[in-house]
C-alpha positions as CSV (number, residue, x, y, z in Angstrom):
1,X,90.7,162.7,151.0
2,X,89.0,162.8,154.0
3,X,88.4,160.4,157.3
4,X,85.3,158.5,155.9
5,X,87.4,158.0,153.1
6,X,90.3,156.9,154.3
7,X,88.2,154.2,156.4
8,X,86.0,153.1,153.4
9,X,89.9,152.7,151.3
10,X,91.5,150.8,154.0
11,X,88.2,148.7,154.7
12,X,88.1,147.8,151.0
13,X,91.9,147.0,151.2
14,X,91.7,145.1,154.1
15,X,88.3,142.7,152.8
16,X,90.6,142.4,149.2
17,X,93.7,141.1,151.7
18,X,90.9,138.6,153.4
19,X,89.2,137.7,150.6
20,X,93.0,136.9,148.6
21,X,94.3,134.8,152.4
22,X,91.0,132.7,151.7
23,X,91.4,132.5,148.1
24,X,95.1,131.4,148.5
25,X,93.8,128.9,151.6
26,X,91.4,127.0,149.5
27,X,93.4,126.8,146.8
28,X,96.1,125.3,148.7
29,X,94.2,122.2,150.1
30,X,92.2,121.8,146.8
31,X,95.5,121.2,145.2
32,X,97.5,119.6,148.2
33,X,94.6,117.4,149.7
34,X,95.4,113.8,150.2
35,X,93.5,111.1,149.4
36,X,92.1,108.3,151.5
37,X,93.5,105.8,149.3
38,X,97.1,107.3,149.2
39,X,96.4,107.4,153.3
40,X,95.5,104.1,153.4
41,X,99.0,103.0,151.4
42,X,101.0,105.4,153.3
43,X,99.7,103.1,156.7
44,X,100.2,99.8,154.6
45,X,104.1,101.1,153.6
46,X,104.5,102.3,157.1
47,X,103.3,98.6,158.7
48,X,105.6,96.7,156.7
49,X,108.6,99.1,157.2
50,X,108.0,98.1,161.0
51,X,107.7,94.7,160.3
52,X,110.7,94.4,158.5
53,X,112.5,95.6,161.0
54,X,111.1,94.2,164.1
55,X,112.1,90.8,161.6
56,X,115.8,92.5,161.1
57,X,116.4,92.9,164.9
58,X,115.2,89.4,165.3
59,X,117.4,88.1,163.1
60,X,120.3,90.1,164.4
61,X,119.4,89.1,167.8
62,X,119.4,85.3,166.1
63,X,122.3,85.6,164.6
64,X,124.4,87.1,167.4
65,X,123.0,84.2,169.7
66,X,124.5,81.3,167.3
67,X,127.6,83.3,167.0
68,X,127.8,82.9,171.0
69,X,127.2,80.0,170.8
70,X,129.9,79.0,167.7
71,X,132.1,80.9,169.8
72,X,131.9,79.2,172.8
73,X,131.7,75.4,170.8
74,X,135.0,77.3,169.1
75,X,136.9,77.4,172.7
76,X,135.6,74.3,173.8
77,X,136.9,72.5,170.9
78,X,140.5,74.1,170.8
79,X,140.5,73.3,174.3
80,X,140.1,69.5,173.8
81,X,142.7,70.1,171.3
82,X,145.3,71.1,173.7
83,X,144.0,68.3,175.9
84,X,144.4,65.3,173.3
85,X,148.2,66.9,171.8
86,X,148.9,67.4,175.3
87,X,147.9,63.5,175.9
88,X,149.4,62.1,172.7
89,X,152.8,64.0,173.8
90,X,152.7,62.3,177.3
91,X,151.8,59.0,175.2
92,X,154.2,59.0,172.7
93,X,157.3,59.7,175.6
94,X,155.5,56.9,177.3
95,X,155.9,54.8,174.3
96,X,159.3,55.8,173.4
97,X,160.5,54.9,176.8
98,X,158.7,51.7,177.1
99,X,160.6,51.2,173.7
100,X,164.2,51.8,175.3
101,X,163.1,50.0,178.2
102,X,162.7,46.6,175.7
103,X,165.4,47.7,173.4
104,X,167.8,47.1,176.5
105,X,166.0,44.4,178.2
106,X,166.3,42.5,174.6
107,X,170.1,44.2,175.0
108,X,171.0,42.5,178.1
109,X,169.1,39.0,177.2
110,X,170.4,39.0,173.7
């Protein structure tokens, strides 16, 4: 074979290797091409996915705020507990000595 040739085989090769890379291109977003309709429902799906969680981290932010807040009523109420036990103890000593205190007063008159 000689040089002019060898050039005219590779140039053929070559254009067949372009001509197959374009082939296999257009073939590739003929078949894999998307549609503006399944665009338009891929934006739709991705909207509401961020809604619904923008509306999850309110209500997460919601719910931890009333759970502060059940908390703290919690404490506050098991501290007027230990207030009003702590009162009715002092009240019921009261009381029983008050009761002694007639028992021998009615004791000593009787």
């Amino acid at each position: 074979m000689n040089g002019t040739g060898l050039v005219l085989t590779i140039a053929a090769i070559l254009f067949a290797a372009f001509l197959l890379g374009w082939f296999a291109h257009w073939a590739l977003h003929r078949f894999a091409r998307v549609e503006q309709g399944d665009m338009t429902e891929t934006d739709r799906m991705a909207q509401a996915r961020h809604e619904a969680e923008a509306a999850r981290d309110q209500a997460i932010a919601r719910m931890q705020g009333l759970e502060a807040e059940m908390n703290s009523r919690l404490a506050q109420a098991e501290a007027e507990l230990a207030t009003t036990m702590e009162a009715l103890g002092h009240a019921r000593a009261e009381a029983e000595d008050l009761r002694a205190r007639i028992g021998r007063k009615n004791g000593d008159s009787g």
